[in-house]
Short mmCIF file of the C-alpha atoms (twelve columns), coordinates in Angstrom:
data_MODEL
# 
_entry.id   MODEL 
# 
loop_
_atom_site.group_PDB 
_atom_site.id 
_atom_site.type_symbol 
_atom_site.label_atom_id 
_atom_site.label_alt_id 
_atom_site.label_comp_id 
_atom_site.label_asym_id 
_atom_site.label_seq_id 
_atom_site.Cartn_x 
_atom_site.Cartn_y 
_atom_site.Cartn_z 
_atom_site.pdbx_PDB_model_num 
ATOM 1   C CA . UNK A 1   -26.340 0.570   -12.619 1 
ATOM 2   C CA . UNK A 2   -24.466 0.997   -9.451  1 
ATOM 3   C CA . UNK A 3   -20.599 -0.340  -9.440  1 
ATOM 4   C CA . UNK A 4   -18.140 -0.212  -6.121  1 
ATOM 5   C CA . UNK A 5   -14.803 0.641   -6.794  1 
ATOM 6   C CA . UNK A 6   -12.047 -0.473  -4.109  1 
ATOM 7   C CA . UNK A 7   -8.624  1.428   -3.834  1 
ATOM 8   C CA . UNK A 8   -6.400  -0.933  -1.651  1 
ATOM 9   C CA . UNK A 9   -3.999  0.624   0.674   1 
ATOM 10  C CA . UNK A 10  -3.434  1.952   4.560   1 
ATOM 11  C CA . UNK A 11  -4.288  5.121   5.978   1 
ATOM 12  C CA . UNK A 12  -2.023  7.745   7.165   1 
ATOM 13  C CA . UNK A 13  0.354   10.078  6.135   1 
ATOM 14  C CA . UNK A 14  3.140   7.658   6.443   1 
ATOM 15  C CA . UNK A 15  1.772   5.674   3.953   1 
ATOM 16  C CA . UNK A 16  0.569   8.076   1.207   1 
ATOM 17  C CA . UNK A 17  3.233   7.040   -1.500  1 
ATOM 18  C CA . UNK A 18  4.434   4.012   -0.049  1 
ATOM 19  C CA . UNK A 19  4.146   1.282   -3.004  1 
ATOM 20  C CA . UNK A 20  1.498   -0.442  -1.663  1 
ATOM 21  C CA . UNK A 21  -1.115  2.571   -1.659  1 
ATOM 22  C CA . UNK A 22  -0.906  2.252   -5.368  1 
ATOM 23  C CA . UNK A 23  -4.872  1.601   -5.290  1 
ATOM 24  C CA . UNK A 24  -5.275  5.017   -2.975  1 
ATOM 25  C CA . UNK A 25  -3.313  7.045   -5.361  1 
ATOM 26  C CA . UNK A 26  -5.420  5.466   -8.109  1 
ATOM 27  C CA . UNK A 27  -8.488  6.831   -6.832  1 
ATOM 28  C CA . UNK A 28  -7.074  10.175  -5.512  1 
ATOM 29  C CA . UNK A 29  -6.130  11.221  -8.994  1 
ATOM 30  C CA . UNK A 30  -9.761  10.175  -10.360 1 
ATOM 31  C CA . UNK A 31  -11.156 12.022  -7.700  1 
ATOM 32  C CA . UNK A 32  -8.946  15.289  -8.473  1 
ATOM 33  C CA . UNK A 33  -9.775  15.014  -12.192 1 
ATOM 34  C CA . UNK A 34  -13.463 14.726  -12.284 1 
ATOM 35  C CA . UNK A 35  -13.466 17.414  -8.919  1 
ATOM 36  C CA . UNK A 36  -15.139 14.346  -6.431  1 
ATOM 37  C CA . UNK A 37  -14.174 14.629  -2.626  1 
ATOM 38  C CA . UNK A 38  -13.572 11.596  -0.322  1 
ATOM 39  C CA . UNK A 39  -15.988 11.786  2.934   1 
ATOM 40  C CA . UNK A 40  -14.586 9.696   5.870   1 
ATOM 41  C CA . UNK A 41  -17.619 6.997   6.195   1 
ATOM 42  C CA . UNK A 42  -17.961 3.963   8.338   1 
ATOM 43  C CA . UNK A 43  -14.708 1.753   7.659   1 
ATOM 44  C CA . UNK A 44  -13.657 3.858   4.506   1 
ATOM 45  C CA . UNK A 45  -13.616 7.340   2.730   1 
ATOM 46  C CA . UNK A 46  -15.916 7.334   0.217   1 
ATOM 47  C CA . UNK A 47  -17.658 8.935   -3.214  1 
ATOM 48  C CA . UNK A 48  -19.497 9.063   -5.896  1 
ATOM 49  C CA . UNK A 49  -19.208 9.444   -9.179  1 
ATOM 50  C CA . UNK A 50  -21.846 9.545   -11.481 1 
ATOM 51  C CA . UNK A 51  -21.421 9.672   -15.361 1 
ATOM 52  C CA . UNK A 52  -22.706 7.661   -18.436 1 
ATOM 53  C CA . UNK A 53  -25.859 6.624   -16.778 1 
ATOM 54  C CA . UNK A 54  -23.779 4.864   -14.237 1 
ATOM 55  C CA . UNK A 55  -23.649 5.248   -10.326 1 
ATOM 56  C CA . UNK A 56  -19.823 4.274   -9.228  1 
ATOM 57  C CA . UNK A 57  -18.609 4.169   -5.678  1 
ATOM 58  C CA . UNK A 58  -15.273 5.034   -4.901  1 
ATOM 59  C CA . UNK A 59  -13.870 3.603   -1.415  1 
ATOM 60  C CA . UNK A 60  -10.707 3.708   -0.078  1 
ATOM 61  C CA . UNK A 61  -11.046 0.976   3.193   1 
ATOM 62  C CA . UNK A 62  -9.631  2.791   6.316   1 
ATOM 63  C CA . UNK A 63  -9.439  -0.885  7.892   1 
ATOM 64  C CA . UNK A 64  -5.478  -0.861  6.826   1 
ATOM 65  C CA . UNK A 65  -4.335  -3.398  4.013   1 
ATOM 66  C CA . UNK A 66  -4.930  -6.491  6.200   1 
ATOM 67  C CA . UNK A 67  -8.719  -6.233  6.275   1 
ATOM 68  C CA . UNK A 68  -9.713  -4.725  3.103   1 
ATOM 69  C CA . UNK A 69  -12.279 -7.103  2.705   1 
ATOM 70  C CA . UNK A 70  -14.246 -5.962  5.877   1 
ATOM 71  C CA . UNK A 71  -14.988 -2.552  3.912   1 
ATOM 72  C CA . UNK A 72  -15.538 -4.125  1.079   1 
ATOM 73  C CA . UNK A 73  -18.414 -6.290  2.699   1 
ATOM 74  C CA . UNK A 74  -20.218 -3.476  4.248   1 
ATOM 75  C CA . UNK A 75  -20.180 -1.204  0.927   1 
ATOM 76  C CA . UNK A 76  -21.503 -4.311  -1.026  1 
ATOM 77  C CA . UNK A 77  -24.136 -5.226  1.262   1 
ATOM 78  C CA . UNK A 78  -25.145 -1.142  2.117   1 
ATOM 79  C CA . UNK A 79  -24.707 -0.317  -1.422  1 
ATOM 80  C CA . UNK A 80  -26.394 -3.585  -3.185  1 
ATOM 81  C CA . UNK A 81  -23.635 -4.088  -5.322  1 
ATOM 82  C CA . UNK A 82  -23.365 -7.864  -7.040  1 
ATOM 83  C CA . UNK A 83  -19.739 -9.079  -6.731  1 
ATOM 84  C CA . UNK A 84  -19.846 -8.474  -11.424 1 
ATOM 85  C CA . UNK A 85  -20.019 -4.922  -10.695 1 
ATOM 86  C CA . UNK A 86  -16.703 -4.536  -8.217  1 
ATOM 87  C CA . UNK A 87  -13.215 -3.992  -9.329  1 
ATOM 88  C CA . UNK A 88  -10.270 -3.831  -6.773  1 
ATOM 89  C CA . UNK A 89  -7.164  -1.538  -7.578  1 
ATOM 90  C CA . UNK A 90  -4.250  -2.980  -6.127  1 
ATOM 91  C CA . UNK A 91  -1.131  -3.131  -6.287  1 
ATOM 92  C CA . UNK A 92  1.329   -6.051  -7.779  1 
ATOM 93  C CA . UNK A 93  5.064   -7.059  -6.961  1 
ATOM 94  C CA . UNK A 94  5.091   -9.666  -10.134 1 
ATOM 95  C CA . UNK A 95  4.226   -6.783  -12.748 1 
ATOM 96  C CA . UNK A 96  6.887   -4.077  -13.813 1 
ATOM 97  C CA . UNK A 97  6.635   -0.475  -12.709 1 
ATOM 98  C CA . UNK A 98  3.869   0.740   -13.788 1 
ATOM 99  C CA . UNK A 99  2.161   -1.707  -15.686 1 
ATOM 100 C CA . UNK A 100 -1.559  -2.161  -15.461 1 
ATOM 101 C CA . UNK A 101 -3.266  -5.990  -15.802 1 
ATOM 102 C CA . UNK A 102 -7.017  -6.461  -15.337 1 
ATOM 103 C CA . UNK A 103 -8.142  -9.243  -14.306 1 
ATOM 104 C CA . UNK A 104 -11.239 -10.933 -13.940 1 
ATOM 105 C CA . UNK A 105 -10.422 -13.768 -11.438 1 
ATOM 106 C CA . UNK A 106 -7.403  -15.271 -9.559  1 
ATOM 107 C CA . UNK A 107 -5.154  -15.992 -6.635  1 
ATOM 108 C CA . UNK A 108 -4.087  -13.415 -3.950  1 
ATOM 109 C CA . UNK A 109 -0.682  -13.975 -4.961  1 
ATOM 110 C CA . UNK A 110 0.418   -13.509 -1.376  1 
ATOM 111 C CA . UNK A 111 -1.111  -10.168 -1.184  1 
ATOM 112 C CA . UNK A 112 -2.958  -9.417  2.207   1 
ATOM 113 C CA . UNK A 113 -5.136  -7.086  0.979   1 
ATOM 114 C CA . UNK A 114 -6.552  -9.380  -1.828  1 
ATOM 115 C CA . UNK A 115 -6.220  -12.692 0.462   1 
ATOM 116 C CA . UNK A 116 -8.974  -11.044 3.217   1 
ATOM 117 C CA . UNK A 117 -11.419 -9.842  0.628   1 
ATOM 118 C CA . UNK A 118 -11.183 -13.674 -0.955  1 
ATOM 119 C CA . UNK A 119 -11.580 -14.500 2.666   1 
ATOM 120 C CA . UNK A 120 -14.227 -12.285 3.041   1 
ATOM 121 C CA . UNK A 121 -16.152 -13.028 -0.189  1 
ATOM 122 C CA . UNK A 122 -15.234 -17.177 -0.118  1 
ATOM 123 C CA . UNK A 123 -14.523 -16.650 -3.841  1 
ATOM 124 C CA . UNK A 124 -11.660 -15.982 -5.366  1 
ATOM 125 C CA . UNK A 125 -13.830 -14.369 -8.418  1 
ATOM 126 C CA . UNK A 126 -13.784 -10.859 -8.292  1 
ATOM 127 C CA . UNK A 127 -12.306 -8.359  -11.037 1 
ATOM 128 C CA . UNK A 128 -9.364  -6.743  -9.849  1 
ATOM 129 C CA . UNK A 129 -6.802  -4.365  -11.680 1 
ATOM 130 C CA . UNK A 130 -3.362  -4.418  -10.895 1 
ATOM 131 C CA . UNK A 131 -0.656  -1.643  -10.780 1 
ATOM 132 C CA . UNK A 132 2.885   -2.810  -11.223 1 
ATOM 133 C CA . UNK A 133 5.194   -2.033  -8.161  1 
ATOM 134 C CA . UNK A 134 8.030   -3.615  -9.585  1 
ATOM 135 C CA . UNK A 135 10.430  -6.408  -6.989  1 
ATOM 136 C CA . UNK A 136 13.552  -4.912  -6.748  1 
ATOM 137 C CA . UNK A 137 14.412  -5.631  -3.164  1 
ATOM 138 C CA . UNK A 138 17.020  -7.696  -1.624  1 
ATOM 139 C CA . UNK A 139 15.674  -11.207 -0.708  1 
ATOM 140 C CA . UNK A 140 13.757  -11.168 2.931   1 
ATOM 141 C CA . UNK A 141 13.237  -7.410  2.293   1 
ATOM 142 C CA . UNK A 142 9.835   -7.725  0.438   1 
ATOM 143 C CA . UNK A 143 7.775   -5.740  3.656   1 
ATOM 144 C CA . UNK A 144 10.434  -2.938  3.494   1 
ATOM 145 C CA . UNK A 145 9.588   -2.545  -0.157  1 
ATOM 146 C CA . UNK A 146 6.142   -2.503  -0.355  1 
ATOM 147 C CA . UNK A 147 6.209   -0.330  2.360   1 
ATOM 148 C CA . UNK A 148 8.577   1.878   0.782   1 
ATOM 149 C CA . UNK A 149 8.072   5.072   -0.827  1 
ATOM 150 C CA . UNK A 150 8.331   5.442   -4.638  1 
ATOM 151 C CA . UNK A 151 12.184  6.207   -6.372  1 
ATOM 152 C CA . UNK A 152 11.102  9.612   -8.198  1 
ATOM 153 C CA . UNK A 153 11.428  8.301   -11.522 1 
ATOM 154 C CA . UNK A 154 9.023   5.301   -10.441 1 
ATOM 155 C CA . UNK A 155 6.157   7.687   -9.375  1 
ATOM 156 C CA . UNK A 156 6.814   9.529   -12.431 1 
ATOM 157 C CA . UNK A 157 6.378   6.135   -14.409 1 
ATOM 158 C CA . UNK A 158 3.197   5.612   -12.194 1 
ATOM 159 C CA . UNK A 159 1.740   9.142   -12.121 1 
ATOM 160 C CA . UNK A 160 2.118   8.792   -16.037 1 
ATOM 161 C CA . UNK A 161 -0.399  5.978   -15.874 1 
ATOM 162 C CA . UNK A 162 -2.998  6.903   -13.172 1 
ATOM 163 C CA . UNK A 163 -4.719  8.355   -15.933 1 
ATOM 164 C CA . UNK A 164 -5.137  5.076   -17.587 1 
ATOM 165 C CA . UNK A 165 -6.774  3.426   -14.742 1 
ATOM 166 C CA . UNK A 166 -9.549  6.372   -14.681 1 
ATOM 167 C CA . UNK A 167 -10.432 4.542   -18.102 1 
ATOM 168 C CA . UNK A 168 -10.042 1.406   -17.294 1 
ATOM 169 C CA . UNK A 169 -12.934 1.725   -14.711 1 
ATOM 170 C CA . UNK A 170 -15.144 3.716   -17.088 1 
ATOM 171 C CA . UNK A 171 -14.363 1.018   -19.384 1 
ATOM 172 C CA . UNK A 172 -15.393 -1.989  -17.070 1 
ATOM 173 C CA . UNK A 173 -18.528 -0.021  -15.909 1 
ATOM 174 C CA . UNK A 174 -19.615 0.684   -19.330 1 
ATOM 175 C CA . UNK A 175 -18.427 -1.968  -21.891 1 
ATOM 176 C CA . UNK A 176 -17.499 -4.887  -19.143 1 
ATOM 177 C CA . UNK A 177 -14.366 -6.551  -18.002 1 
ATOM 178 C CA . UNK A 178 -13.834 -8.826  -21.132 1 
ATOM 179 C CA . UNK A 179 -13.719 -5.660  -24.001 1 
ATOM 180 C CA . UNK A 180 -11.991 -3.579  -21.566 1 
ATOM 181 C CA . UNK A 181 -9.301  -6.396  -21.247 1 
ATOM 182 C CA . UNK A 182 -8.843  -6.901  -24.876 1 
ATOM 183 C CA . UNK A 183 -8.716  -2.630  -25.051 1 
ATOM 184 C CA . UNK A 184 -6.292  -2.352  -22.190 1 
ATOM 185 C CA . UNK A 185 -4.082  -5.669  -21.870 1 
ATOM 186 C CA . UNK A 186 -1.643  -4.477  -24.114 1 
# 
């Protein structure tokens, strides 16, 4: 069984620990604990990880946040991955630092990332898992924020928990997205 994995964020140094690379630094620490490299492919960097019978694609889109859903696309259709076996890591303003929430369906809640791949896909029905970012910035400064790095005791809080989301996707490759929700929406 073959699953695609999608770590939302922008490329570039600048951005490396900004909040809303959340999904990259998702996948970078899965990648540094099971020893996988990123390859820079057409419109991401990608890899694999095999384990438990499973094949699972790790992409990080290099398309910036605005057109995730381009990458997404191409490593669906390349790959032959159904839309049941694709999880987006993203990450979420309306959630408390740090807090994880999967999800099998929903809005884009603003987000640009997820509104291109709904745009993209014409469905709003994909699984996505969502890292809590916290919204402590002063009203009309919600860019700056995003864009912002971490506070050091907020990537703490979020290092603390990228281990998590490793099982989270292990879960929802091997047992689904409804027993991995009722596992790890605590």
């Amino acid at each position: 069984m073959k699953y695609l994995i999608v770590g939302l964020g922008n490329i570039g140094p600048k951005y490396a620990f900004t909040r809303h690379n959340a999904g990259f630094m998702a996948l970078d620490r899965l990648a540094a604990i099971e020893g996988l490299t990123f390859s820079l492919e057409k419109q991401a960097y990608h890899t694999e990880w095999k384990t438990k019978g499973r094949s699972i694609h790790l992409i990080k889109p290099t398309t910036y946040m605005n057109l995730s859903g381009k990458s997404l696309a191409y490593y669906m259709t390349k790959l032959k991955i159904p839309r049941e076996n694709i999880l987006v890591i993203v990450d979420d303003l309306a959630l408390p630092i740090a807090k994880l929430r999967l999800k099998p369906k929903g809005s884009s809640a603003g987000h640009n990332g997820l509104k291109d791949i709904e745009s993209t896909l014409q469905t709003q029905e994909y699984a996505r898992l969502k890292i809590g970012i916290g919204d402590d910035y002063p009203k009309g400064r919600q860019v700056d924020y995003v864009l912002g790095n971490f506070a050091e005791d907020e990537m703490i809080q979020i290092i603390q928990k990228l281990d998590k989301v490793k099982e989270i996707i292990l879960a929802f490759c091997t047992i689904g997205i409804n027993k991995t929700m009722n596992s790890y929406n605590v």
